[in-house]
C-alpha atoms as an extended CHARMM CRD file, in Angstrom:
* protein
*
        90  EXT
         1         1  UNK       CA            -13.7690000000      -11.0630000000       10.8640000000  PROA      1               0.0000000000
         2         2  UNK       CA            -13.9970000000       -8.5270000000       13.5710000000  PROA      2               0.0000000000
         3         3  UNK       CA            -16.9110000000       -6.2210000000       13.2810000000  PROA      3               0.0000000000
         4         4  UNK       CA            -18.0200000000       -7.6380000000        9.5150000000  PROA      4               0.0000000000
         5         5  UNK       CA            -20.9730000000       -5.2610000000        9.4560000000  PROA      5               0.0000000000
         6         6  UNK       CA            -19.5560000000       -2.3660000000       11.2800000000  PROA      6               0.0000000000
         7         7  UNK       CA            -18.7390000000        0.9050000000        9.5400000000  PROA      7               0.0000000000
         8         8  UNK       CA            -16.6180000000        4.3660000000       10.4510000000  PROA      8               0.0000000000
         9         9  UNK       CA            -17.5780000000        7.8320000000        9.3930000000  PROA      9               0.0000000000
        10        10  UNK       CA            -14.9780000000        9.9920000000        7.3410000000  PROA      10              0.0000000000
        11        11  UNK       CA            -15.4420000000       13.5300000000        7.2600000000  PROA      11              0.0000000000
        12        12  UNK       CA            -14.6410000000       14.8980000000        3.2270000000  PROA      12              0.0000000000
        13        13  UNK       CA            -14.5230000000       18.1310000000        1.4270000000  PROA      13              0.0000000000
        14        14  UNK       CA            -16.4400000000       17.9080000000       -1.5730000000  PROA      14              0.0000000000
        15        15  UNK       CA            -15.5930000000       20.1490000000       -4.3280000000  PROA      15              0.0000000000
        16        16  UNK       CA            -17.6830000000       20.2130000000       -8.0150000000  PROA      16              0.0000000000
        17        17  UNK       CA            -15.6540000000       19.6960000000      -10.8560000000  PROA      17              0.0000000000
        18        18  UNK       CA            -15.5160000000       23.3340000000      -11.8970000000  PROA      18              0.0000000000
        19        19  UNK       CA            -12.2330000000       23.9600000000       -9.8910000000  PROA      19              0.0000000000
        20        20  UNK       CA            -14.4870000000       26.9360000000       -8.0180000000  PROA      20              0.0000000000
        21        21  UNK       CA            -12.7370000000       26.5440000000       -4.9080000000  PROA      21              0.0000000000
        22        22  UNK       CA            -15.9790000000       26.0120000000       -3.1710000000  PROA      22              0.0000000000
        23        23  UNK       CA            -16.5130000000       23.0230000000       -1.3020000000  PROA      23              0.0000000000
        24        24  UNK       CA            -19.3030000000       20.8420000000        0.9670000000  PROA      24              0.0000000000
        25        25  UNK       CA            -18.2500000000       19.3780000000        4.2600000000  PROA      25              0.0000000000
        26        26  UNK       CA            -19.8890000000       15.7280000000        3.8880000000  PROA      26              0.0000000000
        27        27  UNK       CA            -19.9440000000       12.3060000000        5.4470000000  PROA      27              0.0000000000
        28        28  UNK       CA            -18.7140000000        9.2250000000        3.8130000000  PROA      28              0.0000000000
        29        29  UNK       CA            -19.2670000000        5.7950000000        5.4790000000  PROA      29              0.0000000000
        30        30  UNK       CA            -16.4830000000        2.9980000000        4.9590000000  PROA      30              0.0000000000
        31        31  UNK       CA            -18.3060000000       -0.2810000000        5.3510000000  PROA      31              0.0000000000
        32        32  UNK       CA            -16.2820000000       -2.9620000000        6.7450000000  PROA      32              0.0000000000
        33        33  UNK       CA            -18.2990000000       -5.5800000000        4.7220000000  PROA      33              0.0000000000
        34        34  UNK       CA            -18.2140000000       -4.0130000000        1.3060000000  PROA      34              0.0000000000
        35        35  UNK       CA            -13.9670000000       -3.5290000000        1.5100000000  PROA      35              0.0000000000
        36        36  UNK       CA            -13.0080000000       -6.3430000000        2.7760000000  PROA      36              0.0000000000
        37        37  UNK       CA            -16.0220000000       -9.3320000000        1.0170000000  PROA      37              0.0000000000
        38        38  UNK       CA            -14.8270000000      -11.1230000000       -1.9220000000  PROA      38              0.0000000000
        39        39  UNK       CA            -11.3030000000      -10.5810000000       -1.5070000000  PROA      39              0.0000000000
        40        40  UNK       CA             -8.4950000000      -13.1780000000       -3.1730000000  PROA      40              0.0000000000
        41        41  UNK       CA             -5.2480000000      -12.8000000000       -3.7440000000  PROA      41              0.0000000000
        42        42  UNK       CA             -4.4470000000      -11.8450000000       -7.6020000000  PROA      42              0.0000000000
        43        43  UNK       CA             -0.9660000000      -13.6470000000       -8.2150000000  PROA      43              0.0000000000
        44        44  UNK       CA             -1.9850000000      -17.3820000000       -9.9090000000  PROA      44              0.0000000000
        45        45  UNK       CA              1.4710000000      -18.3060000000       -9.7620000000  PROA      45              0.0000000000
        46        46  UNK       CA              1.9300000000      -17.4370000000       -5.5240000000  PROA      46              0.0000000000
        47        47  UNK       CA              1.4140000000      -21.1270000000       -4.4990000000  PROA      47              0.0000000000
        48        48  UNK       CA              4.0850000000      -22.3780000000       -7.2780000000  PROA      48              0.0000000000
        49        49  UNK       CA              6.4850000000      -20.3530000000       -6.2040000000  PROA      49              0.0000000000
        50        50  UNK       CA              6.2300000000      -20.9100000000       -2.4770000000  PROA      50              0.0000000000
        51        51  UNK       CA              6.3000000000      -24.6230000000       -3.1860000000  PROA      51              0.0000000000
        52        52  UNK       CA              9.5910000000      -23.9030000000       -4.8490000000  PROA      52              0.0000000000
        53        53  UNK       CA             10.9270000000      -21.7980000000       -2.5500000000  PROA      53              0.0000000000
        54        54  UNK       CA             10.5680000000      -23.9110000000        0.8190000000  PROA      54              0.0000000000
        55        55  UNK       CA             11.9700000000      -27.1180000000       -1.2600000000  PROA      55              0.0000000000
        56        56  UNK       CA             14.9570000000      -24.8630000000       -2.0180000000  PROA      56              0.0000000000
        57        57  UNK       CA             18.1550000000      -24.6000000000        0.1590000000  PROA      57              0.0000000000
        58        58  UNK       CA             19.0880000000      -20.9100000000       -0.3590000000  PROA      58              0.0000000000
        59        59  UNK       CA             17.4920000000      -18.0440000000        0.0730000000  PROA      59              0.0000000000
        60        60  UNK       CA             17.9340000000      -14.2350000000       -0.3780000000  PROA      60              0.0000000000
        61        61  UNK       CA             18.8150000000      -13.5940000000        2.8860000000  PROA      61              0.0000000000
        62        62  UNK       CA             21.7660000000      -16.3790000000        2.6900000000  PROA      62              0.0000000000
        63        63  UNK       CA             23.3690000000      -14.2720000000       -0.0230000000  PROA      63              0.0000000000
        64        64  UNK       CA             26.7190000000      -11.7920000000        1.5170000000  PROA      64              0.0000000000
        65        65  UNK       CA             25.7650000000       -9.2900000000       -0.9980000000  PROA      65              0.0000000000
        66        66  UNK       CA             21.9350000000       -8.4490000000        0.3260000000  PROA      66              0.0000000000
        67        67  UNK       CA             23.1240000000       -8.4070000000        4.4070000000  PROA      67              0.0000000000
        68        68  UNK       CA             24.0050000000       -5.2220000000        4.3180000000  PROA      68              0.0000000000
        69        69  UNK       CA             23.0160000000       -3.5580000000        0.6130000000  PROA      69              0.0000000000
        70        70  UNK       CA             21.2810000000       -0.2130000000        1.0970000000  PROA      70              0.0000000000
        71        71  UNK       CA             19.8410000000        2.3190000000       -1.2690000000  PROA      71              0.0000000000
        72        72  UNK       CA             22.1930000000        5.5920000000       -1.3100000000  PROA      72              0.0000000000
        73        73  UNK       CA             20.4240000000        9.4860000000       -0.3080000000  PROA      73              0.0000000000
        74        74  UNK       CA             20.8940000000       10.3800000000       -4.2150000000  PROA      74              0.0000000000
        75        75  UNK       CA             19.1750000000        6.8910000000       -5.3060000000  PROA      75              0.0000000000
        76        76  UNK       CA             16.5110000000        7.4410000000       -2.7230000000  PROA      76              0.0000000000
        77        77  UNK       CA             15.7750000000       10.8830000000       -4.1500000000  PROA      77              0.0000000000
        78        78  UNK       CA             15.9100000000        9.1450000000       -7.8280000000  PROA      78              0.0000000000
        79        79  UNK       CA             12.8050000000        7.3670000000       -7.6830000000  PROA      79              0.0000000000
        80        80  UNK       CA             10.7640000000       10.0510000000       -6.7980000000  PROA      80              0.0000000000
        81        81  UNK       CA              8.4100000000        8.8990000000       -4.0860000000  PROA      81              0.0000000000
        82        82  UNK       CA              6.2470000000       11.1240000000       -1.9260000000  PROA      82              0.0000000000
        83        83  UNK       CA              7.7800000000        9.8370000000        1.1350000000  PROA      83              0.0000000000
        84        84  UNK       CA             11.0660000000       10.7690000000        0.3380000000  PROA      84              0.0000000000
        85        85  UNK       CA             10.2980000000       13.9750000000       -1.0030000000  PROA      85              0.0000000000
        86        86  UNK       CA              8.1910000000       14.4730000000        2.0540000000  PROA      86              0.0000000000
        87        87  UNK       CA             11.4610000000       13.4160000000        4.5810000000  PROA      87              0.0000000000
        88        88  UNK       CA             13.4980000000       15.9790000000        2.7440000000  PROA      88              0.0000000000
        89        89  UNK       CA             11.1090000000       18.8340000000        2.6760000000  PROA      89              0.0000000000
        90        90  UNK       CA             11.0570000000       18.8000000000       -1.2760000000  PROA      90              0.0000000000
């Protein structure tokens, strides 16, 4: 990895936990080395599943019904997420 050991500085607003509307201007240091050590993925069944799918003939993409399916405005909206919400001024 790139940089292992390196680190970037994040400037935070600190506020205390009594919801005083005061807050600290503070550093916080991201270490490269503490994010990114010990990392592996978390689904036991990934390699199974790949195995399957590059022995199989089909895939998702070969289905008609997924070339072209698209979520509507309204179903967008339905679920809800902050980047919708955001895109629509909500």
């Amino acid at each position: 990895m790139h940089n292992k050991y390196g680190y970037c500085i994040l400037k935070i607003e600190k506020e205390r936990g009594t919801m005083d509307g005061k807050v600290e201007n503070k550093k916080y240091f991201l270490m490269n080395q503490k994010i990114y050590a010990r990392r592996f993925a978390t689904d036991c069944f990934s390699d199974y599943f790949n195995d399957m799918a590059s022995k199989s003939g089909t895939g998702l993409a070969d289905y008609r019904e997924y070339v072209t399916e698209r979520a509507t405005v309204d179903e967008l909206k339905a679920q809800n997420s902050y980047f919708i919400r955001a895109l629509y001024g909500a």
